[in-house]
Structures are given as structure tokens and as C-alpha cells.
C-alpha positions as CSV (number, residue, x, y, z in Angstrom):
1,X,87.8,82.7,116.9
2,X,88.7,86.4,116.9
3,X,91.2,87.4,114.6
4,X,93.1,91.1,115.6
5,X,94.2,92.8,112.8
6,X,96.9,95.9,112.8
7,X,96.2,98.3,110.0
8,X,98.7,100.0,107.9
9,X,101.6,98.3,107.1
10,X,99.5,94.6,107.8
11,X,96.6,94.8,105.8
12,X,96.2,98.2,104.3
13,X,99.5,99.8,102.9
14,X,100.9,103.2,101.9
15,X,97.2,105.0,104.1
16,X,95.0,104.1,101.8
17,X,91.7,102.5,102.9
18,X,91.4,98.5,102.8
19,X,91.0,97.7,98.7
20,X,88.1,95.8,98.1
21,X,89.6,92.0,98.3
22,X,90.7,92.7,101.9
23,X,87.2,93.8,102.3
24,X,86.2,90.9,100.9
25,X,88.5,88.6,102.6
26,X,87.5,89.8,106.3
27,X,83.6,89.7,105.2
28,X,84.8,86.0,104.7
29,X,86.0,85.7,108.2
30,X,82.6,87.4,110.0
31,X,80.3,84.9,107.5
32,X,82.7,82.3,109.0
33,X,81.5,83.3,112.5
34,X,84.9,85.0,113.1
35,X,85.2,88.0,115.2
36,X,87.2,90.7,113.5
37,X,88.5,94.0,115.9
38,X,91.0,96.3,114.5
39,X,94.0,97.5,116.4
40,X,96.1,100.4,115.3
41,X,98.9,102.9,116.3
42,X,96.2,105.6,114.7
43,X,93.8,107.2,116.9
44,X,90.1,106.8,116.6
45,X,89.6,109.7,114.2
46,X,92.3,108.5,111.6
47,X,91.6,104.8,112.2
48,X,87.4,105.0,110.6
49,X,88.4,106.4,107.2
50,X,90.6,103.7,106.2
51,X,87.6,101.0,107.3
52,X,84.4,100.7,105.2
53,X,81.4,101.6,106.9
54,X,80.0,98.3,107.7
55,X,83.3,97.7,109.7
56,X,83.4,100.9,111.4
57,X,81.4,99.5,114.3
58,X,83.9,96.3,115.0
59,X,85.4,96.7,117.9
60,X,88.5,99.2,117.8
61,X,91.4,99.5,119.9
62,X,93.6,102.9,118.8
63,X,96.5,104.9,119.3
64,X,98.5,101.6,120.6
65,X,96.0,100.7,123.2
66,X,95.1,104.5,124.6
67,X,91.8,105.1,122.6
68,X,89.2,101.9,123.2
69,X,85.4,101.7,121.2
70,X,82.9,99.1,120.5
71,X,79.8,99.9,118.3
72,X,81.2,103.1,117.8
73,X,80.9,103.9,121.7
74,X,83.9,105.3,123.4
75,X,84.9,102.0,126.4
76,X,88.0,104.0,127.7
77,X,90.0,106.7,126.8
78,X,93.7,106.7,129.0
79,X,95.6,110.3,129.3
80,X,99.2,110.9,129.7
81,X,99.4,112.5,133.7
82,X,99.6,116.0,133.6
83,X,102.7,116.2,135.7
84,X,104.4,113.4,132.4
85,X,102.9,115.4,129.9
86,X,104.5,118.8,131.3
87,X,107.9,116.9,131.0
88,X,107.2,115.9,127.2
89,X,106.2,119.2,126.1
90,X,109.4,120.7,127.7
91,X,111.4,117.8,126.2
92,X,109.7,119.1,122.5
93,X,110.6,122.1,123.2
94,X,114.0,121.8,124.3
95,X,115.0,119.7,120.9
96,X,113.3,121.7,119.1
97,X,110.7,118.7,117.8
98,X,108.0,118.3,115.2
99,X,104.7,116.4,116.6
100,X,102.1,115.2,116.3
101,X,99.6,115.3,120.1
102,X,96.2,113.5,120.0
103,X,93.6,114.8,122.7
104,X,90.4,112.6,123.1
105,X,89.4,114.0,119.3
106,X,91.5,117.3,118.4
107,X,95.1,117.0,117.9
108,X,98.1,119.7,117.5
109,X,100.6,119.8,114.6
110,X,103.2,121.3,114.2
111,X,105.3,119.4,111.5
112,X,106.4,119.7,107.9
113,X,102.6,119.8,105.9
114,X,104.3,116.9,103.3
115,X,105.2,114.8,106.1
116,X,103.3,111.3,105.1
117,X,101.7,111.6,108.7
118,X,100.1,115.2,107.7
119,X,98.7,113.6,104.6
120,X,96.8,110.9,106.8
121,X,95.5,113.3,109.3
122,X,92.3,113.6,109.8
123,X,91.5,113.1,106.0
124,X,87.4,113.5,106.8
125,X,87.8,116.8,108.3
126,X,86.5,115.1,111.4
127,X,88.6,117.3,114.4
128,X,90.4,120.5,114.5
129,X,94.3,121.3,114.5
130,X,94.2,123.1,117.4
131,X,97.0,125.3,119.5
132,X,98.7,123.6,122.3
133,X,97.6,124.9,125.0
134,X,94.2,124.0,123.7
135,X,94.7,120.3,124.2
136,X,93.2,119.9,127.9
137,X,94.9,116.0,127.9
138,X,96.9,114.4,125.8
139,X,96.8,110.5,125.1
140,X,99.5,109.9,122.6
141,X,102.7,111.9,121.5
142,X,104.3,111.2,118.0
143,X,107.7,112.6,117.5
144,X,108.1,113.4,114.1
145,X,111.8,115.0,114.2
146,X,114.2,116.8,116.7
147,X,117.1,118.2,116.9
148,X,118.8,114.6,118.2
149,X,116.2,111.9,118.1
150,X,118.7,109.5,120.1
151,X,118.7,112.3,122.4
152,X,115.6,112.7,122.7
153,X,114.5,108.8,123.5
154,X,117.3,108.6,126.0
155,X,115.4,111.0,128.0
156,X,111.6,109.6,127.4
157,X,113.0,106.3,128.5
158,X,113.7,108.1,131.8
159,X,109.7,109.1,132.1
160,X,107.0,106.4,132.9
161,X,105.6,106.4,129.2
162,X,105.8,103.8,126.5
163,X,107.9,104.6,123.6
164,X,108.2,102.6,120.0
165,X,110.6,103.6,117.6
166,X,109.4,103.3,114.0
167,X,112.9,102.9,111.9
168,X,110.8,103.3,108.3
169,X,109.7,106.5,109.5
170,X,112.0,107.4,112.2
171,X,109.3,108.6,114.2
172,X,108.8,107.9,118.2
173,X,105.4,107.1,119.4
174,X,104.5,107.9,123.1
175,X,102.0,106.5,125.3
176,X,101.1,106.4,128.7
177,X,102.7,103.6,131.1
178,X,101.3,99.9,131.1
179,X,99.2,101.1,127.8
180,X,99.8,98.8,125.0
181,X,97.8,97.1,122.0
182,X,96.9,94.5,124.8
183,X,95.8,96.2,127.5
184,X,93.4,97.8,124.5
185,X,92.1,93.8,123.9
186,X,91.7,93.4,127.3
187,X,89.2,96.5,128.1
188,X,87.1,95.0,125.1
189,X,87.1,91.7,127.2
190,X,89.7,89.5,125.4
191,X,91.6,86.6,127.2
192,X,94.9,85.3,126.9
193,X,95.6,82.9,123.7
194,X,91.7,83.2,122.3
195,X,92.6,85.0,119.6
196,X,94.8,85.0,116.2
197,X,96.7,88.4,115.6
198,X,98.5,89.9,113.0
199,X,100.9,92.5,112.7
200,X,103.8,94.3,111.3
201,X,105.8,96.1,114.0
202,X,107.1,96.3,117.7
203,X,103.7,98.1,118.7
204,X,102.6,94.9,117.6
205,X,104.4,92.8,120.2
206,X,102.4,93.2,123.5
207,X,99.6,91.6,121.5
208,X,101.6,89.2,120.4
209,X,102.9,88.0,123.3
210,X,99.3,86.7,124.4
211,X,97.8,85.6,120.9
212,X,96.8,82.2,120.4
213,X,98.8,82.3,116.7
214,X,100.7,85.4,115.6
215,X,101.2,86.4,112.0
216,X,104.3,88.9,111.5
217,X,103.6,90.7,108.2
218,X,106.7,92.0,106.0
219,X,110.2,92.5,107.8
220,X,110.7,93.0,111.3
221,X,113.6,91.3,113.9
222,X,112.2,91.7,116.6
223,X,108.3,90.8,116.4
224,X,109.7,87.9,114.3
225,X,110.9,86.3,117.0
226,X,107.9,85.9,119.0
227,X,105.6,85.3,116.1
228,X,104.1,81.7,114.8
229,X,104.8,82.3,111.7
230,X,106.2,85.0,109.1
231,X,104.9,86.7,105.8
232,X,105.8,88.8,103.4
233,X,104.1,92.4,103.1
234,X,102.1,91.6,99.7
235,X,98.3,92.1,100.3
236,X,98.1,89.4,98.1
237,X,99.6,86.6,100.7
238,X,98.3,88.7,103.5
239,X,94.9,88.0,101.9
240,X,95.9,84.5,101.6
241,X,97.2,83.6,104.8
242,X,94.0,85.0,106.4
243,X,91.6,82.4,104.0
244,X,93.9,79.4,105.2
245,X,94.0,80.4,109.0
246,X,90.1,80.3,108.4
247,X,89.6,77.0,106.2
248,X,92.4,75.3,109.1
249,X,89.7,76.5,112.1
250,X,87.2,75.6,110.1
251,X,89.0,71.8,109.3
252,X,89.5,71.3,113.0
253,X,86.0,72.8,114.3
254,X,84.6,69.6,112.6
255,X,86.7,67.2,113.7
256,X,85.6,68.5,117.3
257,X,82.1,68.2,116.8
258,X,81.9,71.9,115.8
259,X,83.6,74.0,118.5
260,X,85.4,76.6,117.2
261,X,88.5,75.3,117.4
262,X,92.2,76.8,117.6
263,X,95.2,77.2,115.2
């Protein structure tokens, strides 16, 4: 079975790296015969720091679907159109926003150096903070404040882009059209409903939608709704859940003769 896994917020917490029990716990899974990939809202660059290095060559989808790699080789890579990207910039400008813009590796910042965001950035000194008009294309915008942030999304939701609004954080993330954590599974080759996910917010719901068993991790409405099943965000129950998902497979693989078998 493959088992998709969100990051922060699912089954690390607070940025920091997986502890060593989740490590444990998903080392479980792959002896198992599992298939672990990781899916995150972070790029590429952020996402490796917070993995150990064994798990650094699973396969990755990043920054909600827009960055794709497997064995640490680049599968696809989707830009905002230059024409949609013009209209962002102008947008940042005209509310007078903090950012955050991701390029294939560089990124730009321009926002408050405490923000939590900052202090997750690129913590291996992997890419460069680079000027705007550096950025030759752009795959994901985060909005980290402006002038009038309901202001601002009414007017993204007039642009063919994606948009998720992260309460906790107030922050909006921006992606290009018809790019979501599932259209990321899909370029590594995943089907409808052959695969258990987990997650913790509404970046988390395209995935969701198609997963053969969803875990909803901690409190959110409206990816409750659609998921199997809910848990609270304690690494301990996280860490839990993901032993009795496997022992259930596990269970029902040898009723069936010893096909892996679903939730």
C-alpha cells in the first residue's frame, strides 16, 4: 500500500525535522513493504531538511503539487504563466504585501525576518534570496501579509491560480491552475483509491478526495468532512494510528492469501 504523508502540522510539528519515533514508525511501514512519498505545501529545498537522509530519496511531491521528484530527480516542475504572474506581482504591490515567491530553487523575500516562515527558509543554506526581478518563473506565491488580506483573495480568486487560506497563520498560498497535492501523486504515477493519506489542512483535500482511507490530523472543518477518520495533532496518536493502519493491511493481506490488501 502507499501511504502519503503531509509534513508539518501531520507528522512533524512546530518545523522541526521528524523526531526519531516518526522515523522509526515510517521505517516500520517501508519494512512492511509499504510505500511511503511525502507531500508538502514546502518546496523541494525546505521539504529535504526536515526528512532524514535515508528518506530524502522517497518520492516527493512539493509546494502543493507544483515541484515533483523521485530519487532525488526533478519529474516536473509547473510555473505560474508569465502573463498570471505579472497580475500577482502587481496585486503585491498594490496591497502593499509581504511574500514569499519560490522559483525552481531560489526564492525572494521580502517579509518580517521573525516571521515563522523566515525561520524555516532554506535552513541548509541550499538557494539564494534573490531580487525579484531575478526570479525568471515563479511556481508558488505565499502571501504573508497585506494591507487587506480579504482584499487581496477576492481579487486572486478572479485569476486562474489556486489559492488556500491558512487561518493559523493567515497566510495565502498561490499555485498555478489544476495544480494540487493530487495532480503531484499522479505525475509520480499514483491511481485513484490505492493509497492511504494523511493530512492536516485544506491543501490536503485534493488528495483526499481520491485516497483509498484519509486520516485528518488535529482540527480542521472542512478536510474533516471528507476524511475516514479523524485524529488529534499529538505525534504520539499520529504515530499510533500509522502502526494500526499497518497491522489492519497486514491482518487482511493474510486473509487474502497475501495480497496487499486495503483499509
Amino acid at each position: 500500500m502507499k501511504f502519503v504523508f503531509d509534513l508539518d502540522g501531520t507528522i512533524c510539528f512546530q518545523g522541526k525535522p521528524l523526531t526519531r519515533d516518526m522515523v522509526q514508525t515510517l521505517d516500520f511501514l517501508v519494512e512492511k513493504g509499504h510505500e511511503l512519498i511525502f507531500a508538502s505545501a514546502r518546496p523541494i529545498r525546505d521539504l529535504l531538511p526536515i526528512l532524514p537522509v535515508h528518506m530524502q530519496q522517497f518520492p516527493l511531491v512539493g509546494g502543493n503539487g507544483g515541484f515533483v521528484y523521485r530519487s532525488g530527480l526533478e519529474i516536473c516542475t509547473v510555473y505560474l504563466e508569465a502573463s498570471i504572474a505579472d497580475h500577482i506581482l502587481a496585486l503585491l504591490k498594490q496591497h502593499e504585501a509581504d511574500y514569499l515567491i519560490d522559483s525552481q530553487w531560489d526564492y525572494c523575500y521580502s517579509g518580517n525576518p521573525e516571521h515563522p516562515i523566515r525561520k524555516n527558509l532554506d535552513p541548509e543554506r541550499r538557494a539564494k534570496n534573490v531580487l525579484l526581478e531575478e526570479l525568471n518563473e515563479i511556481v508558488k506565491v505565499v502571501v504573508l501579509s497585506s494591507r487587506n488580506h480579504q482584499e487581496m483573495l477576492k481579487a486572486l480568486n478572479n485569476l486562474p491560480v489556486v489559492t488556500y487560506m491558512h487561518g493559523t497563520e493567515n497566510i495565502i498560498d498561490i499555485s498555478p491552475k489544476d495544480v494540487n497535492k493530487w495532480t503531484g501523486l499522479q505525475a509520480l504515477g499514483v491511481s485513484p483509491h490505492e493509497f492511504i493519506a494523511f493530512g492536516n489542512d485544506a491543501n490536503d483535500i485534493p488528495m483526499f478526495e481520491y485516497a483509498s482511507h484519509s486520516i485528518c490530523v488535529g482540527e480542521h472543518q472542512e478536510l474533516a468532512k471528507i476524511a475516514s477518520e479523524r485524529i488529534t495533532n499529538q505525534e504520539r496518536e499520529v504515530i499510533d494510528k500509522i502502526i494500526k493502519l499497518a497491522e489492519r493491511i497486514e491482518r487482511k493481506s493474510s486473509v487474502f492469501g497475501g495480497a496487499m490488501a486495503e483499509v
